[in-house]
TORFINU-370886 format. One record per residue (C-alpha): x, y, z; residue in one letter; residue number from 1. Coordinates in nm, 3 decimals, decimal comma. Example, Ala and Ser with C-alpha at 12.3 -4.5 7.8 and 13.67 -1.06 7.14 Angstrom:
// TORFINU-370886
+---------+---------+---------+-----+-----+
:      c1 :      c2 :      c3 : res :   n :
+---------+---------+---------+-----+-----+
:   1,230 :  -0,450 :   0,780 :   A :   1 :
:   1,367 :  -0,106 :   0,714 :   S :   2 :
+---------+---------+---------+-----+-----+
END
This chain:
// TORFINU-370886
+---------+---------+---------+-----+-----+
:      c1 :      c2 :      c3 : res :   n :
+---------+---------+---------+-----+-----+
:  19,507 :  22,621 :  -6,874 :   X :   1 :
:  19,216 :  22,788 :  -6,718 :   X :   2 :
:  18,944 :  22,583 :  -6,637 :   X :   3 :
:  18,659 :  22,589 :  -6,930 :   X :   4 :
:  18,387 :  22,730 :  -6,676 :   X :   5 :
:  18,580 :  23,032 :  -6,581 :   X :   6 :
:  18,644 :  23,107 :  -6,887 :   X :   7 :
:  18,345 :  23,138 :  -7,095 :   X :   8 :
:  18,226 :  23,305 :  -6,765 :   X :   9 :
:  18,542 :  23,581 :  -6,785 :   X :  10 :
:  18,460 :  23,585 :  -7,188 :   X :  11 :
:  18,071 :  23,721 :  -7,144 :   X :  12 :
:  18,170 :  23,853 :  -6,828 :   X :  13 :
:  18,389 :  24,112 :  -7,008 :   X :  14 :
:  18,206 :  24,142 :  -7,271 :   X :  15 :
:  17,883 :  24,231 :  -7,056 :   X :  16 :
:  18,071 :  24,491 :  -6,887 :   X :  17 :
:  18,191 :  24,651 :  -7,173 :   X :  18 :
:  17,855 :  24,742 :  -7,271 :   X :  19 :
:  17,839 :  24,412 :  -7,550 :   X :  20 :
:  17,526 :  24,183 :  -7,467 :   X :  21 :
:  17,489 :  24,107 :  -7,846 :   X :  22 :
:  17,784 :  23,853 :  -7,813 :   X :  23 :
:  17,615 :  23,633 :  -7,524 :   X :  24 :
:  17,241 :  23,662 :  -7,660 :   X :  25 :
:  17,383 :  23,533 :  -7,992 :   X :  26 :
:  17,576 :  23,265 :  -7,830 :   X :  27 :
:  17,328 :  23,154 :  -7,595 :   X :  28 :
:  17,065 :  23,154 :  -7,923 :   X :  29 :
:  17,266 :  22,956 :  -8,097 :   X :  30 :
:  17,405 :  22,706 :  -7,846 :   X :  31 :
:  17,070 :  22,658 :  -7,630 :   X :  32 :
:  16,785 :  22,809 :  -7,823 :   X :  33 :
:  16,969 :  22,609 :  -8,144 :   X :  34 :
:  16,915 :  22,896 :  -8,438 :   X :  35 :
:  17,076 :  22,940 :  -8,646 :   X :  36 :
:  17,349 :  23,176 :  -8,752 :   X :  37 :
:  17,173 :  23,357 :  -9,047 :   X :  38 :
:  16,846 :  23,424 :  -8,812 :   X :  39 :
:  17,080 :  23,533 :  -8,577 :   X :  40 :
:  17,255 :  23,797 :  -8,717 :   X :  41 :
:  16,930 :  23,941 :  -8,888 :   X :  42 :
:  16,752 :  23,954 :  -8,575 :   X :  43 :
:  17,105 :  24,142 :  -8,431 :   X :  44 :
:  17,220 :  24,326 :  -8,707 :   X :  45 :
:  17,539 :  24,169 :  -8,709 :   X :  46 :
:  17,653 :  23,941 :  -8,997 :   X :  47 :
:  17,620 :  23,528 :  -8,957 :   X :  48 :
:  18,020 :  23,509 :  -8,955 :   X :  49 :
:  18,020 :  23,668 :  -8,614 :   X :  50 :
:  17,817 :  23,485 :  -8,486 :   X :  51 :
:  18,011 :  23,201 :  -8,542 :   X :  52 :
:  18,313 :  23,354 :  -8,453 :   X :  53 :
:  18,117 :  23,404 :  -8,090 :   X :  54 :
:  18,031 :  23,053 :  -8,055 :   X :  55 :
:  18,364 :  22,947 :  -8,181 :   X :  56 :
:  18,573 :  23,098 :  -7,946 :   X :  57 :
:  18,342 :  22,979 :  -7,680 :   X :  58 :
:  18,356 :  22,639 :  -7,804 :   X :  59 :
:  18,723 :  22,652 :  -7,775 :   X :  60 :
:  18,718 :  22,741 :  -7,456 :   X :  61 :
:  18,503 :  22,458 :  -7,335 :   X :  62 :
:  18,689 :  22,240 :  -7,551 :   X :  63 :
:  18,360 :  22,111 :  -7,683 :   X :  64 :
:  18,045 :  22,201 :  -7,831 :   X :  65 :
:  17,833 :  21,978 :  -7,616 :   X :  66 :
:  17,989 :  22,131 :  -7,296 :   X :  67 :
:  17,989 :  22,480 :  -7,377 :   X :  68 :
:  17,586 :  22,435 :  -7,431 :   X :  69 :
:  17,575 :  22,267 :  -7,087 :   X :  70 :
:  17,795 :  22,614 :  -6,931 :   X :  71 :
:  17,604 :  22,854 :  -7,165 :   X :  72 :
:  17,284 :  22,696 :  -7,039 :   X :  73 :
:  17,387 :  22,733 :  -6,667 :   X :  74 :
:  17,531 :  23,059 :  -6,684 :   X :  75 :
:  17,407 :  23,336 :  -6,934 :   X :  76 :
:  17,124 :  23,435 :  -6,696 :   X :  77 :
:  17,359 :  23,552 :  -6,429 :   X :  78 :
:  17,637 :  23,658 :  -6,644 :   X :  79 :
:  17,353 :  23,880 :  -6,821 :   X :  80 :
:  17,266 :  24,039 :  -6,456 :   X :  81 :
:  17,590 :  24,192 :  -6,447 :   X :  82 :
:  17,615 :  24,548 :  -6,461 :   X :  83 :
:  17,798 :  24,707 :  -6,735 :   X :  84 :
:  18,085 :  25,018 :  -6,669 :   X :  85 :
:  18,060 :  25,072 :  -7,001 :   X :  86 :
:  17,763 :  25,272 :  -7,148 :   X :  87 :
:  17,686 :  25,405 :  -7,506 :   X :  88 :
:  17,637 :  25,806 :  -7,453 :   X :  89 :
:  17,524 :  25,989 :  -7,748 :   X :  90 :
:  17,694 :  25,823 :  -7,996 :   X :  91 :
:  18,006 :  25,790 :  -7,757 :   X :  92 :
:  18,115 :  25,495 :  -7,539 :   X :  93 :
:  18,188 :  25,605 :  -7,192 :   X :  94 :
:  18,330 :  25,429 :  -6,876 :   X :  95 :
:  18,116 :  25,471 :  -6,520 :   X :  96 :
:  18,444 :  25,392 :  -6,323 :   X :  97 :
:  18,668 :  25,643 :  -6,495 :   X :  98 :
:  18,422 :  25,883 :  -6,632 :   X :  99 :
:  18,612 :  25,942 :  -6,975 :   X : 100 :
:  18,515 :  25,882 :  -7,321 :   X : 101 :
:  18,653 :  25,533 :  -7,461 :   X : 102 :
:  18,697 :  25,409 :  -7,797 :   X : 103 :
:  18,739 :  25,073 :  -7,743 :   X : 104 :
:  18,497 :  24,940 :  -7,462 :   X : 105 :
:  18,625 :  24,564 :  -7,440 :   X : 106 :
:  18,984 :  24,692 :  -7,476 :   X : 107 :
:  18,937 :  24,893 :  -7,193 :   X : 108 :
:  18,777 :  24,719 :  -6,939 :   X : 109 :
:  19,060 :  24,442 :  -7,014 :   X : 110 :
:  19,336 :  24,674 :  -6,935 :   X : 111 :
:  19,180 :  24,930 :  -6,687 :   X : 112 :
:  18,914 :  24,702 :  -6,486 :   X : 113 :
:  19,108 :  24,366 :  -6,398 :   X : 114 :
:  18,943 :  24,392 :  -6,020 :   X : 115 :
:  18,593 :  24,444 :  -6,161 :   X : 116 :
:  18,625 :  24,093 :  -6,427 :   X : 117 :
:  18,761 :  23,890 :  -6,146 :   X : 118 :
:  18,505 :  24,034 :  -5,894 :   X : 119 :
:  18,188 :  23,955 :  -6,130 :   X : 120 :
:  18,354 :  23,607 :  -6,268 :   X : 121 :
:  18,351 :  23,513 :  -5,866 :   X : 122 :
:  18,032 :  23,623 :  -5,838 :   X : 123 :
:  17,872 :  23,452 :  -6,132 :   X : 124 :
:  18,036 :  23,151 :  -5,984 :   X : 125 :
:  17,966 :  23,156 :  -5,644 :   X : 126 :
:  17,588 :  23,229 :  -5,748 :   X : 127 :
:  17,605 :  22,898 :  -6,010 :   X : 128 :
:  17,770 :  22,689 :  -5,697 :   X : 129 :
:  17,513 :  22,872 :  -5,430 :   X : 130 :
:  17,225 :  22,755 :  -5,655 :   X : 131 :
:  17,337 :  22,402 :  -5,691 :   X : 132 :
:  17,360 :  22,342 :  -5,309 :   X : 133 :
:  16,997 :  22,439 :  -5,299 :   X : 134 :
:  16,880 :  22,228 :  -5,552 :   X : 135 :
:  17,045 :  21,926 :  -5,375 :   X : 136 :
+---------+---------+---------+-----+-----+
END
């Protein structure tokens, strides 16, 4: 089983280069910020069952709601400074790498982009460890 901080990174790492920063803004509202779902999704657009269905799957993956705050916390800043591949074009989702039209964004920079997720998970990392040296 992967470790819980790699994998909420990989989660918002994938979805931030995929062109979705709605998922980790709602997450990180609701986990840190502590709003709630309904205020949420109005101020996104999206409905208040996503949202949970963000910070459930996160939760899952930390294995508990206290520690996926503590990782959410710690991390959303530098996942957000990832660059995404995927852009919205006119009304069109588009890749940066490939240079083609997609019509699913998360589905493929899953399948097409494996390099690019592990590079920015290690790099979110090694920025998270890098800062906690300092700070010691």
């Amino acid at each position: 089983m992967e470790n819980p901080l790699r994998a909420i990174v990989r989660y918002f790492v994938i979805k931030r280069l995929s062109g979705d920063v709605i998922t980790l803004l709602s997450v990180k509202e609701y986990l840190v910020d502590q709003r709630s779902p309904s205020e949420i999704g109005h101020k996104y657009r999206i409905s208040k069952y996503k949202v949970r269905g963000y910070v459930q799957r996160v939760v899952e993956k930390a294995g508990s709601q206290r520690l996926a705050t503590a990782i959410v916390e710690k991390t959303w800043r530098l996942v957000y400074q990832v660059q995404p591949i995927v852009i919205r074009a006119g009304g069109r989702w588009v890749c940066l790498l490939c240079n083609e039209e997609v019509a699913r964004p998360e589905a493929h920079v899953r399948k097409q982009h494996k390099k690019e997720i592990e590079d920015a998970v290690n790099q979110v990392i090694n920025k998270l460890q890098t800062s906690r040296k300092k700070l010691k």
